[in-house]
Structure formats: structure tokens, C-alpha cells
N, C-alpha and C positions, 0 to 999 in steps of 0.2 A: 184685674190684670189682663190687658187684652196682649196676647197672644199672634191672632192672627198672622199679623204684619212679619212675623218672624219668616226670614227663610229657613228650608230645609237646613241647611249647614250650620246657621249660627242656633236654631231648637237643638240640634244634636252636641252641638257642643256646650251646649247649656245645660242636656240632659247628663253628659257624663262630668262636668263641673259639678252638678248635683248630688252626680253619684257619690264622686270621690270627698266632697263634705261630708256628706251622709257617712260615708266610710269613717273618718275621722272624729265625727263626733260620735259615733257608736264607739269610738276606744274613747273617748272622753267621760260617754257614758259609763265603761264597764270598771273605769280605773274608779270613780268616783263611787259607784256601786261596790264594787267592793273594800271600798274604804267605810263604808255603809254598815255591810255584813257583817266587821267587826264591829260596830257599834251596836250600843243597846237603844238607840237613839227613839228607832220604830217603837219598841215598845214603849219606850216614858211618850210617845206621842199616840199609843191606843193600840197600835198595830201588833198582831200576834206575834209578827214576821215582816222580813223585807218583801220577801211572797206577796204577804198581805196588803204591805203597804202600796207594790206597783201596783197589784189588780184590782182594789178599792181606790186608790187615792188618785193614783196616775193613769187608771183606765187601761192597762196592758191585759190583754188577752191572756188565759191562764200558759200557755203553752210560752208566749213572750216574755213572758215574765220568767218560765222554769229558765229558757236557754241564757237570758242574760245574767241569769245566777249563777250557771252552773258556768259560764265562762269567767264570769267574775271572778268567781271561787279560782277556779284553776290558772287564772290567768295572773293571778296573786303567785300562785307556787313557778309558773311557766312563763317568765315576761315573754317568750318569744310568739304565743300567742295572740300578744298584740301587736305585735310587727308583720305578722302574714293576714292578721284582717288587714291591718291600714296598707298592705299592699295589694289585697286583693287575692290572695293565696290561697286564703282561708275564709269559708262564709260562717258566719253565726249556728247557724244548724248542723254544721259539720263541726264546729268546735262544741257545741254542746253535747253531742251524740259519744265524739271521742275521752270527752274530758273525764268519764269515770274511768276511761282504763288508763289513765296515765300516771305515770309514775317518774321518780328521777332518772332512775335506768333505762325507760324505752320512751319515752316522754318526745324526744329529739327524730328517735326514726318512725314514731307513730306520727308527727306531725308533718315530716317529709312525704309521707304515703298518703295523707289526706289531703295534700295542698292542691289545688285545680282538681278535683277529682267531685263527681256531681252526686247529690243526698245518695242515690239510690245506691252507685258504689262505696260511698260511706257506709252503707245501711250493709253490705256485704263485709266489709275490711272491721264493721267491730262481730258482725256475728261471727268471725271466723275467731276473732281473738276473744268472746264470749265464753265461761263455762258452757258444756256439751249437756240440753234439757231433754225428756224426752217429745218425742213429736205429739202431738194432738191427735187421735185418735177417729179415726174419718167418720163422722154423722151427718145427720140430717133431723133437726131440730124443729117442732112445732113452734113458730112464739106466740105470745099468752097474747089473748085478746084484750082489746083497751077497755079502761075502765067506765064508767057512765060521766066521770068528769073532762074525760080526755076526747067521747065523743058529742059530746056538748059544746066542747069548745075546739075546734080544727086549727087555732094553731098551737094546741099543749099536743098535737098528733106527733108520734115520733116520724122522721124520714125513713121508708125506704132502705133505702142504702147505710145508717144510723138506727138500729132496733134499740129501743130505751132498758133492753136483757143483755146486751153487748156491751162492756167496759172498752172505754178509750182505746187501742194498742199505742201501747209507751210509747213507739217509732213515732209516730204524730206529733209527741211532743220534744223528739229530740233525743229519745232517751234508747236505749239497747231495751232488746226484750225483757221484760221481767223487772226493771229498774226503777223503784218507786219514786214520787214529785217530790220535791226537798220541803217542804213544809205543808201538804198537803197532801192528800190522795186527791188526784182528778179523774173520777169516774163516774160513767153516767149510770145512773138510780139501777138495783138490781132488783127485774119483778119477776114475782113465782109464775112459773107456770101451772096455771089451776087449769083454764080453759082451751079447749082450740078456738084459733081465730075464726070469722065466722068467712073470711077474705081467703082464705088457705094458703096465708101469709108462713112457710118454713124458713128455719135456718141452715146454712151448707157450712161443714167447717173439715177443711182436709188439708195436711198439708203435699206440698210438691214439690220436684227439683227445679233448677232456673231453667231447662228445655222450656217446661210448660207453661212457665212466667213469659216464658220468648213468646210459643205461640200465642198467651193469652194475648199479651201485647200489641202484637201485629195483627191478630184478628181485631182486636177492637179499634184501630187504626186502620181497618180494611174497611170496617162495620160502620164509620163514621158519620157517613150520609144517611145510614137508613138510622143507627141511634146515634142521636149528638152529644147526647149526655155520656155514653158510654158506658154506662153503667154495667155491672157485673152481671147482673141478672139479664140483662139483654144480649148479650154479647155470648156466655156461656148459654145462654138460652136458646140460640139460633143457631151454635154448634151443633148442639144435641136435636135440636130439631132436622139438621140436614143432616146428621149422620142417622137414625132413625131414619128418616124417608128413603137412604142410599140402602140402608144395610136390611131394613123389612123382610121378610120371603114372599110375604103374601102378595107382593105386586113388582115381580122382576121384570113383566115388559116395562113397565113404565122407566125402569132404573135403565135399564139397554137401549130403548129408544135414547133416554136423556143424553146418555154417553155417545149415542151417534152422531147425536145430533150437536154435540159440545165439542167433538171432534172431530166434523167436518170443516174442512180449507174454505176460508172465503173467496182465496182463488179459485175454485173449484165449483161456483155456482152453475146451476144449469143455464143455460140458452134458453131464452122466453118462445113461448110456441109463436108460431104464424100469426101474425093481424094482432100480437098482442100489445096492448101500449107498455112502452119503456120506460119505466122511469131509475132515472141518474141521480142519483144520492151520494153526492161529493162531498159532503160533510160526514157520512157513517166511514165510522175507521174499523177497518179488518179486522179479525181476530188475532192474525199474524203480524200484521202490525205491531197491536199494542202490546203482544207477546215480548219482541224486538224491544219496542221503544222499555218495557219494564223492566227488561233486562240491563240495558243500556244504563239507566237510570237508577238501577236498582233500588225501584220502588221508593223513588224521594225524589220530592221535588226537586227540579233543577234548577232553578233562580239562583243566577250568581249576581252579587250586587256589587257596586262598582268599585267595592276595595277586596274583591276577588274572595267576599264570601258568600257560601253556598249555602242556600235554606236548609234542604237535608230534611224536611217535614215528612212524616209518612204517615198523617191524616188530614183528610179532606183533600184527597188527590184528585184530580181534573185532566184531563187529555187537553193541549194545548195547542193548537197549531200556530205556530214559528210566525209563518206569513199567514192570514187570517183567511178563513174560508171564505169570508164575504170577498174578499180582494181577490178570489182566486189562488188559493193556497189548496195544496190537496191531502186527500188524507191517506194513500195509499202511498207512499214514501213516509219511513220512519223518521229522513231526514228533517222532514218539514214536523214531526211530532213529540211532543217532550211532556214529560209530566210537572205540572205545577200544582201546589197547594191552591186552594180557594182566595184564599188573599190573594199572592201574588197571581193568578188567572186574574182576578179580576182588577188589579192595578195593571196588566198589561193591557187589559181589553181598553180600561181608561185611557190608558197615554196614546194608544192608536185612533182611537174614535171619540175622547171629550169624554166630559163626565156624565153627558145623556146619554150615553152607547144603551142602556138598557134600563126601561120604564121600570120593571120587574124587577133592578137589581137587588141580587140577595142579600140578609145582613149577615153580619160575622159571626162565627158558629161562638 
């Protein structure tokens, strides 16, 4: 299918033609499935379960397969569940998440409250109508070293960010905390801890309020350029590294230098001595400036696209200048300076200068 030849306009209304198929036959799908789930059909044809039957027969990912059950299910008891997917109201993961609390009594204003509302506030509006657990209890966890078949072979190695002593969290799959997978347990293998690792690989488990979810959030969106991945352990790791460095006793000039020197005006540079050569760096942007412009902006990209919607990104942020430095743009006017994510910087720098503006150009994080 060559593609190419497509304009921008008619690809985009291709894409949401697609969408809204896609929409449609996902309630085609769920009606059909749960005419399924009453039947014993799976099993006269080998299958423990309809479970079993999407993610051996038809290839669905275990987590895809729980949500389009668990809406099926409910969607059997709640038609109106299928009328805010095929509008668009309602996504598959938010109907999955809500469908164990629903009932014929709140069923109607549970489904009002989830409609346009994104996972992460889903993931809020069932833990509040969740039975009350106690919290986890703050540690700091050795994990067990690999075994001689796992370092044998690098890709049985577990990730990182996935320790193979860590079970799934339900939320991943759609489900409230604590809520088991409807015809299976999905969790990853549980290994003892005998040994330390030889890596001084630990575990961290604490719970927090959403303040700290906030700042986590934003720092790892501030942190983006130097970790792309964003990973937890990076990100919390370079917190505590600068707080450490800030809060130490043992080396206060250095922390008061730093601070003077972080809160000195760029206005306020000194006058070069006598006979000394000048140099003009009209692309360094102030301190005060980007102060201004972050403000302005408040920390998210400002790209508004031509049907007057705003990016709003707040990682991979970029100083922008309006009219380009090369042309003679400056950087000490906020007016001429805006914050843009990394794509859209570099789709403007494209549409100003061609698509060779830069040998070097970066790929997409």
C-alpha cells in the first residue's frame, strides 16, 4: 500500500475513518464475545476458557484478552456501555477497570464520571470507591541474584524496571488493586530470595500521596533529555543525588558559591576589562528570560496547530526562538521565545529551512 502520495488532510481523515471502524467493530467484537462467554463452546473445542481461547487461539495479549471480558461481561448486564465506546466516551481500559464496581444502582452515574476522563483518573475514581487496604509498609528489598540458567542465557534476564520477585500490579491489566484475572492468575514467577545479587540490584516499595506522584511526574519530564527512558531509578536517583550534594555539612562553600552563582541576573554581567576581545552570543538566552518565557508558558510546549489545538507536552522541552537566530532573531526578548517539545522544534526548524536544516538531526525520543 503505498501511502506516500497521500496529502496531509486526506491521511488524517483516513486515520480517524479508521479510528471510528476500529470503534465499531470493537462493540462487534464485545457483543459477539459475550455471547461466547455464555457458551461452553471454548471448552468442547479444548479451551479451559474464553481467556484461554483469545490468548492461545487468537493471539491476544493476556491483559487484552482480561479487558475485553471483563467488558463483555458487564456489557451483557449494562448495554449502555456499548454506546459510549462506539461514541467514544468510553475507552476499553476504563471500562474494564470500572466494570467490577458496577451495579444496577450506580452502574449509570459510575459510567457518567468515567466518560472522557483519562486511565490515570480512572485509576483514581475506582480507588476511591475501592474497599479501604492497609498501605505497604516502606522497605528497601535485596533481589535475589539470577540463577546459572538465566546467566547463560541474556534474554531469560529479567528487566530492570520488571524484577521476575515482583507480580504484575492489577492496574496494568485493567483491574482495581487487589482484583484477580478472571480465569487465570497473571503473574510473573515468584523467586526466593537466598542470595544478594552480585549487581547490588534492591527493591524500593513505599507508598505516597498524589503531591509526590505530581512532583515525581514533573521531575521525570524535566529529567528527559539527560534519561529518555525515564525510568524510576533514574529519575528518583538524581533527586537524591542533588538533594545530598545541597543538604551535605561537610562542603557548605561549595553549596553558597553554587547558590550565588545560580542567582546571579544575566543583566548584571560585568563589563569585559580593557583590550579584552568581545564576544556576542546572540543565541544564549538569559536566565530571566527563560524564567518569563516558563512562566508564560507554564512549562508546556506551546505549539498550537491549525484547528487551535495546543500541544501541552511537558517533556522533551526546547527554547524556541519565534523568528530563528540564524535570520536574526534574539534571545533576550521573551517575545521572540517559546517553549516547544522536540518534535514540534524540530518541525518548525523543517518548515523554515527544508528538510536538510540539520545533518545531525536528532531521532524521536
Amino acid at each position: 500500500m503505498d501511502l506516500a502520495s497521500l496529502s496531509d488532510e486526506t491521511l488524517l481523515g483516513k486515520v480517524q475513518a479508521l479510528a471510528e471502524a476500529e470503534r465499531f467493530c470493537l462493540i462487534d467484537l464485545l457483543v459477539h464475545l459475550g455471547e461466547l462467554d455464555s457458551r461452553t463452546v471454548c471448552q468442547r473445542m479444548g479451551y479451559s476458557s474464553v481467556f484461554a481461547y483469545l490468548t492461545r487461539c487468537l493471539g491476544y495479549a493476556e491483559c487484552d484478552a482480561m479487558r475485553r471480558i471483563r467488558t463483555a461481561r458487564a456489557a451483557r448486564k449494562y448495554p449502555s456501555i456499548l454506546r459510549m465506546l462506539a461514541a467514544g466516551e468510553l475507552h476499553l481500559v476504563s471500562a474494564a477497570m470500572i466494570a467490577p464496581l458496577l451495579t444496577s444502582e450506580n452502574h449509570e452515574g459510575l459510567l457518567r464520571k468515567a466518560a472522557r476522563r483519562s486511565t490515570r483518573e480512572v485509576e483514581c475514581l475506582v480507588a476511591e470507591l475501592s474497599p479501604a487496604s492497609a498501605e505497604p509498609r516502606d522497605r528497601i528489598r535485596v533481589l535475589p541474584s539470577m540463577s546459572a540458567a538465566q546467566q547463560a542465557d541474556p534474554a531469560s534476564k529479567p528487566s530492570p524496571n520488571a524484577p521476575a520477585c515482583v507480580p504484575a500490579p492489577s492496574l496494568e491489566l485493567g483491574l482495581p488493586a487487589g482484583a484477580a484475572a478472571p480465569d487465570a492468575a497473571i503473574a510473573a514467577p515468584v523467586v526466593a530470595v537466598d542470595t544478594v545479587r552480585a549487581d547490588g540490584r534492591v527493591l524500593f516499595a513505599f507508598a505516597a500521596d498524589d503531591q509526590v506522584r505530581s512532583w515525581y511526574e514533573e521531575a521525570r519530564d524535566l529529567l528527559r533529555h539527560r534519561f529518555p527512558m525515564g525510568r524510576m531509578e533514574e529519575v528518583v536517583g538524581e533527586a537524591l543525588r542533588r538533594l545530598v550534594e545541597a543538604e551535605r555539612p561537610s562542603r557548605p562553600g561549595r553549596r553558597k558559591a553554587k547558590a550565588v552563582a545560580e542567582g546571579a541576573s544575566d543583566r548584571c554581567r560585568p563589563s569585559p576589562s580593557p583590550g579584552a576581545a568581545v564576544t556576542i552570543d546572540r543565541r544564549h538566552i538569559p536566565k530571566w528570560v527563560k524564567d518569563e518565557v516558563w512562566r508564560r508558558d507554564s512549562g508546556r510546549c506551546a505549539y498550537v496547530g491549525p484547528d487551535g489545538v495546543r500541544c501541552g507536552e511537558t517533556a522533551w522541552l526546547e527554547w524556541d526562538h519565534i523568528i530563528p537566530w540564524a535570520l536574526g532573531g534574539g534571545s533576550k526578548d521573551s517575545a521572540n521565545i517559546r517553549l516547544l517539545c522536540r518534535a514540534h522544534n524540530q518541525a518548525e526548524a523543517t518548515r523554515v529551512f527544508g528538510e536538510s536544516w540539520c545533518p545531525r538531526r536528532r531521532a524521536d525520543p
